[in-house]
Structures are given as C-alpha cells and as structure tokens.
C-alpha angles and dihedrals in degrees: 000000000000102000111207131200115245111235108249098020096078118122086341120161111203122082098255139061134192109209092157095130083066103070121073100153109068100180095047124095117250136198133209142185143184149204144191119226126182120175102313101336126093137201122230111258118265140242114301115260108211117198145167106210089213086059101054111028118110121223106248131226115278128224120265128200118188129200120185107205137146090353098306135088117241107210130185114184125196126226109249108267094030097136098040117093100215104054140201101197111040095157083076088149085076094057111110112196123223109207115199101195122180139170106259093237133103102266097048121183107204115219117191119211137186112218148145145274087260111025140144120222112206132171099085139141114251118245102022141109132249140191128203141174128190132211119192106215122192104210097188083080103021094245120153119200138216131276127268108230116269123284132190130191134173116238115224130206127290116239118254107238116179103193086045115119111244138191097027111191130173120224114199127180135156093000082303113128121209124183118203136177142170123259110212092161109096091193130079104296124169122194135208112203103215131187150196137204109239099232090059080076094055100047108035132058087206110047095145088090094059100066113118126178129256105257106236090027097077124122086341115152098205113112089238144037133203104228103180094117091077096050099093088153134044083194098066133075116236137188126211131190140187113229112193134197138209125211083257095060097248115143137211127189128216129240100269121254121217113217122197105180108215089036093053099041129103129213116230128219112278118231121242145202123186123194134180145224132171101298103006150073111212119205129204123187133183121203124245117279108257122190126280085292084075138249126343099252088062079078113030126043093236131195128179144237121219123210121180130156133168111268108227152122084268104093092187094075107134109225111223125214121208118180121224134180094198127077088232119068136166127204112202130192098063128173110238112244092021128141103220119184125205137197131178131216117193119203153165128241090187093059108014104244131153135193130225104255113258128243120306104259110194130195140169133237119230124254127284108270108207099095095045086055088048092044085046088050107052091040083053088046092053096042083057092054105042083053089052091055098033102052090058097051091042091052091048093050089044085050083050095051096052093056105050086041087047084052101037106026104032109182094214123071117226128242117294084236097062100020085083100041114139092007142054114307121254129251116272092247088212111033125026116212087230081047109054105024118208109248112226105212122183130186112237107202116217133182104261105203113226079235082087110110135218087263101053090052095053085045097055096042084051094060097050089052088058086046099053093051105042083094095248096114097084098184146061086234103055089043089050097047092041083069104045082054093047090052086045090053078054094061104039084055103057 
C-alpha cells in the first residue's frame, strides 16, 4: 500500500488535524496513520485507523433565519452544508428538522416541534420573547444532528380583522372531512377554502404559490366545507386555510390547519345484528361506512369490543366484554328464557382510536328443553304400548273375520250337480237347452249290393266325415254312437 501524507497536518503541533480536503470519496474505507518526530528522532507509526467517512461523520448544524410578523414567527431553516461546495449530504431533501422553542424567562417551559424548511409557528403570546434552536435528523440512517446557535426573537400583535375566519377546526368522521370557522364579520363575507400537499413544504422554498382552492369551496358563504374530495392518500399531510373577503374585496387569510388523515380522523360506531340457536348467540357486525374510497376497515386494521348483559329487572347484572377481530362472533353459556342485549365498539390499537358503541340489539334464548324431551318421551312410550295391545287384538278379530266370511260368504260356487239339489236346476251360464237343440240322429240300415264299388265307399265315408266336423254333432253320446254305426256300415260292407 502507497501511504500518502495528508496536506496541513504536516510537522503540526497541536492534537488535531483537518484533512478534510482530502477526502473526496465519502463511502470508501480509508486508512490513517501517525507518527511522532522530535529533532531528529522518530516514533514508530501507530495502529491503523480504519474509517468510512459516511459513517462518522456527524450531521452538522443547519442555518436559521427568524421574522417576526402579525403575531407569528416566519422561519425558514438550511439544510447543513449549504454553503460548502463539495457536500456530504447531498439527499438534503431528506433532512426533517426538529425545532426546540422556549419563553426567554426564568421559569421556561421547552416545546418540540416538527416543521419544515420554510414554516410559521403561531400560537404565541403578543409582545414576548422567544428562543429556539433547530437540529436537522436524517432518519434513513437514524442520525441526529447538532444544534443551530441560539436564536430569539419578540412576537407582535396580531392584527385585529374583523371579516378573518377564526376558530378553524376540522371534523372528520368516517373518512369524511368537514372544515368549519367562526364568522365575526356582521356584513356580506365570502370565503375560499384553499389547500396544500404536505410534501410542497418540504420541497419548495416557495410554496405560497401552491396553494388551490378546494372545488366546490369557492366564494360560498356558508361558515364549513366538506373537502374530501382532495384527500386521494391516507398516507399524505395536508394544510387547509380559510381566505375571507370583504365587500370591498379585502382579503384576510386563517391560521393554517394541518390535516393527517388517518390521525384526524374519527371512527364511527359499527352496525350489529345478533341472532340466536340452541346454545349460542351469533353476532354479526358491519364495519362503519367510509367515504367513496370504501369501508373503514379498508384503512384501519379494526378489531371490536363486545359488550352483553342480561336484560332484566335485576340491575346488578355484571356486563361482560369479549374482544374479536372478526366481524362474526359467538357467545356460549347462555340461561334459557333470558333476554340478553348486546352493543359493539370498534377500535384501533395503531392509532389509538375508539368508536362510539352501536345501538343496544336484544334477543331472547329459547326456553329450557328438558320438559319438552320428557313430554316427547313418554308420548312416544304410550304410543309403544298402545301398538303392543293393540296388534294382538287386531290380528285375533282379522282371524275371526276370515272365518265367518270363509262360512257365509265362500268365494268359490259349488258343482252343477250338487248347486240345484233339493230345488229346481240353474240355468246352464253359457248354453241354454231352447238355444242349442239337441239333434236326434238314427242309423237307417240299407242293403248295400255287393255292385258298390271301392269309390263310392270312400265317397260316402268322406261325406260323414264332413259331416261330423261341420260342428253340428253338441254331446259325447251322439258322437259315440255315430261311430259304432259307422263301424257297423264297415261290416255290413264287406
């Protein structure tokens, strides 16, 4: 390594040594080393200091200029090294500026404010003195720097206006801003709400010229506007301002109000609905209406306090809390025919905000069912029973019936032969005796010559065959003795 010797700090003998200019490259790691020299004698180096400039270094004081004008003091703070050509810390816009600002008396009570490059700081008392001192911190890498000298300054008074707005406020609920003011001015005043993004503060020294005004907010005579139109991030600062205007056109402008969204505003009361089933109390809870931007909870991480009693004559009832997260809770180890009420506080842990508790919802619990099980039991017992006595019973009268209906009423008709004994015989159901005659058929015997031939035989057998089955032969008997005398024909023939 080529050691080299650091310009001023050459045969030097005082305990301390700027070599500043030496140093160009502020991230890099450096290394230095010293010696002692008397006459002609030398010490031996020392140990190696090893440094990274960045590291060390320590953030200087920054510059501070005070006006004292109209009962406030106008402030305007540089960066440190603002007047050194090679810088440190060249990301100055980083830089936040702590202000420490006391009465110059002997009981001196310190306020510490957070403010910009170029601030007022009102609030005040006329006619005194006050002392302040300002530190520029860099909070990417948690440094704090040193303090500016000490500066005082003695406040004036503020001029009397009548037509000024006075007493701005800011309401905000629900992520719904509302500006209001006081009207002192008896005469015809007109206002024009105007307001600036916090960040214009920050990064310009002339940020009076950035004010707008808020659209719907312009030459109203109304005492409040609703600005919620301008706030497009929770995440930003804003400023608001009233600027009024006489009828002859003179104009006045308010004390600024600084708006942080999530800070100012304030968490409504939820909304609730409580149902109940057999051993539980169900709760159901909506989270409070935000603005168009959407519900509340798309802003805070909410959780909820529950608060039930038991509503009853009975004033000693102890109310019991139970914390959720969700917006659906349930509430066991209930009393049976109990009216039990119940209310819901939503809040925030992160920035310490709490609701007003939503209307009382009340519901009852359903009676106590052990009798009706008892009452369900013994109908189901008797029922049992009367099924066990009556089956028996029912079985020995349907035996009963078959029989007398098997003796009186028999399904089955008896034999012709035996259906007319003893009286006058039926009626045959499918042939009447005048419908169907009975054909008397007799056998005339002729002297067959032995002259007849085979064909006429043949022919002749042939017709009483058709004759035979033509169908005109009704019983068993003619049919029988139509053959014998067809067998007797036979013999005769041969």
């Amino acid at each position: 390594t080529e050691w080299k010797e650091l310009p001023g700090c050459q045969k030097i003998t005082h305990m301390e040594c700027d070599f500043s200019s030496a140093i160009t490259e502020y991230y890099d790691k450096h290394h230095v080393r010293l010696r002692a020299e008397r006459r002609e004698e030398v010490s031996p180096w020392s140990s190696i200091f090893e440094m990274i400039p960045f590291d060390i270094a320590q953030i200087g004081a920054p510059g501070v200029e005070l006006q004292s004008i109209n009962g406030v003091i106008k402030i305007k703070v540089s960066p440190p090294e603002a007047n050194q050509v090679q810088k440190m810390w060249i990301d100055y816009l980083s830089f936040n500026y702590n202000l420490v600002i006391w009465e110059n008396s002997s009981n001196a009570e310190f306020r510490n404010l957070s403010i910009f490059p170029a601030d007022i700081i009102d609030g005040l008392a006329p006619d005194t003195t006050y002392c302040l001192k300002v530190q520029a911190i860099y909070p990417l890498e948690a440094k704090e720097g040193l303090f500016s000298p000490i500066r005082c300054v003695k406040t004036t008074h503020k001029a009397n206006v009548l037509f000024c707005a006075t007493n701005v406020s800011v309401i905000a609920l629900n992520m719904k801003f509302h500006l209001h003011w006081n009207n002192r001015y008896k005469k015809h005043v007109s206002y024009n709400v105007q307001y600036l993004t916090g960040y214009l503060k920050k990064y310009h020294d002339d940020y009076l010229i950035k004010w707008r005004n808020v659209l719907g907010c312009e030459n109203i005579t109304d005492t409040q506007c609703n600005f919620s139109s301008i706030i497009t991030t929770t995440t930003g600062i804003y400023y608001l301002r009233v600027q009024a205007m006489d009828e002859y056109n003179k104009t006045c402008l308010s004390n600024e109000v600084k708006v942080d969204p999530l800070v100012t505003n304030e968490i409504g009361p939820p909304g609730v609905k409580v149902d109940i089933s057999d051993v539980l109390l169900h709760i159901q809870i909506c989270p409070p209406e935000g603005s168009e931007s959407g519900v509340i909870s798309n802003h805070y991480d909410l959780s909820y306090r529950v608060l039930y009693w038991k509503n009853s004559s009975n004033n000693e009832q102890e109310i019991q809390v139970k914390e959720i997260k969700q917006t659906i809770g349930t509430i066991s180890d209930l009393t049976p025919s109990t009216l039990y009420c119940v209310k819901v506080q939503a809040f925030s842990k992160a920035y310490n905000k709490s609701s007003p508790f939503s209307k009382e919802e009340c519901i009852k619990t359903p009676g106590d069912k052990i009798l009706p099980l008892i009452i369900l039991a013994t109908f189901v017992t008797a029922l049992i029973a009367v099924l066990l006595v009556a089956a028996p019973l029912v079985f020995a009268l349907y035996q009963a019936y078959n029989k007398i209906k098997y003796v009186f009423f028999p399904s089955c008709q008896p034999p012709l032969n035996i259906e007319g004994f003893g009286e006058q015989l039926f009626d045959n159901p499918y042939l009447s005796t005048t419908e169907e005659p009975i054909e008397n058929c007799s056998i005339i015997e002729t002297i067959i010559t032995e002259e007849l031939n085979q064909i006429d035989f043949k022919d002749y057998k042939h017709s009483k065959q058709s004759s035979r089955d033509s169908g005109n032969f009704s019983n068993d008997d003619d049919t029988s003795g139509s053959k014998v005398s067809e067998e007797t024909l036979e013999k005769e023939i041969v």
